[in-house]
C-alpha positions in Angstrom: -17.4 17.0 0.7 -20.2 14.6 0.0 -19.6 14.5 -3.8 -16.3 13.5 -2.7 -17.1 10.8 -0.1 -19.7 9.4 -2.7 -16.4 9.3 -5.2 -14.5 7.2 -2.8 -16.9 5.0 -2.7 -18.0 4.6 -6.1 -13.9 4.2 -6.4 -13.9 0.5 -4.5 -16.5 -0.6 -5.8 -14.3 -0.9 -9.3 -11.2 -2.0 -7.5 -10.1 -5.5 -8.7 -7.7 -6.2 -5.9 -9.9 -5.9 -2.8 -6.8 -5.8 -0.3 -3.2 -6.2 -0.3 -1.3 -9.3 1.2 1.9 -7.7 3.2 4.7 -10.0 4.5 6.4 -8.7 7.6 10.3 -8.8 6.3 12.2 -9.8 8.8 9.3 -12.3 10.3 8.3 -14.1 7.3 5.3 -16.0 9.0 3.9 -12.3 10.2 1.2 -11.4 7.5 -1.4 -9.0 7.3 -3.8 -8.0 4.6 -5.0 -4.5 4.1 -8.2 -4.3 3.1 -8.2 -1.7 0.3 -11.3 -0.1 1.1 -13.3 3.0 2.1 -11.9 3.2 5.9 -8.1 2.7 4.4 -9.5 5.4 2.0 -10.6 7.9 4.6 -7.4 7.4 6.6 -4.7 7.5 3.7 -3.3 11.0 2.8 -0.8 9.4 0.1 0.5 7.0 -1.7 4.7 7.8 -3.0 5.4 4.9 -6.0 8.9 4.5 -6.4 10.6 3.7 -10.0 11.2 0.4 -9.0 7.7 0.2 -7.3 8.1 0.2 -3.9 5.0 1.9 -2.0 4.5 4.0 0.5 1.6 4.5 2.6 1.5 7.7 4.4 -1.8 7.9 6.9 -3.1 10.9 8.1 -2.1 10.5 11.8 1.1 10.1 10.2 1.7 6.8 10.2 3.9 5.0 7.6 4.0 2.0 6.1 7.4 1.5 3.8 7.1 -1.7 1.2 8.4 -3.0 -1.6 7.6 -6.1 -4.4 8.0 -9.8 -2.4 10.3 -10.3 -5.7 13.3 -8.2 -4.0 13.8 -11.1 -1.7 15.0 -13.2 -4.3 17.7 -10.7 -5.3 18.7 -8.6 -2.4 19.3 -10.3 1.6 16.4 -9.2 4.1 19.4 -7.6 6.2 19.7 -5.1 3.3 16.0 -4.6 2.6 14.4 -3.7 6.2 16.8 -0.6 6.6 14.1 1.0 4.2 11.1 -1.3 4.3 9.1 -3.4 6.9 6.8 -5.2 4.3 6.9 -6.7 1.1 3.8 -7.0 -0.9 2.6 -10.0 -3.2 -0.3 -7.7 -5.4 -0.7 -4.4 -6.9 -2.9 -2.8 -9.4 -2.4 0.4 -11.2 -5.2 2.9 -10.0 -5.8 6.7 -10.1 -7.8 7.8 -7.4 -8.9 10.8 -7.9 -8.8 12.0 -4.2 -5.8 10.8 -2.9 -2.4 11.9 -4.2 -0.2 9.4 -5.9 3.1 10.7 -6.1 
């Protein structure tokens, strides 16, 4: 468990993208930024990357937070896209984390 924990932490310290910037869809001027560090570590049980690259967060308390690229504005209507998703994100860098299972 330790050798693990040390891991994770060793992990973010090579991260290039330190946190992600998430627009709220239907309320454009709601933004948060998740800190993509070792508490969102310890709290995530996965991550589900779709073909088209939408992301899933799925916490271990069971939370879920559904997003997809801010680009998908520009071709599909908001109305359409927040039956699946609540966020859109602006950044995203490929990562393997050996701990957490990206599916």
């Amino acid at each position: 468990m330790l050798n693990q924990t040390h891991a994770l932490m060793e992990i973010t310290k090579n991260i290039s993208i330190k946190q992600l910037r998430l627009t709220n869809i239907t309320d454009r001027s709601k933004v948060k930024h998740m800190p993509i560090d070792n508490a969102l570590l310890h709290t995530l049980g996965s991550i589900i990357i779709g073909k088209n690259l939408d992301l899933i967060f799925i916490f271990r308390d069971e939370n879920v937070i559904s997003t997809c690229p801010e680009s998908w504005l520009q071709v599909q209507q908001p109305d359409q896209l927040k039956k699946n998703f609540e966020w859109t994100y602006s950044e995203w860098t490929q990562l393997w984390m050996k701990y957490v299972p990206i599916i």
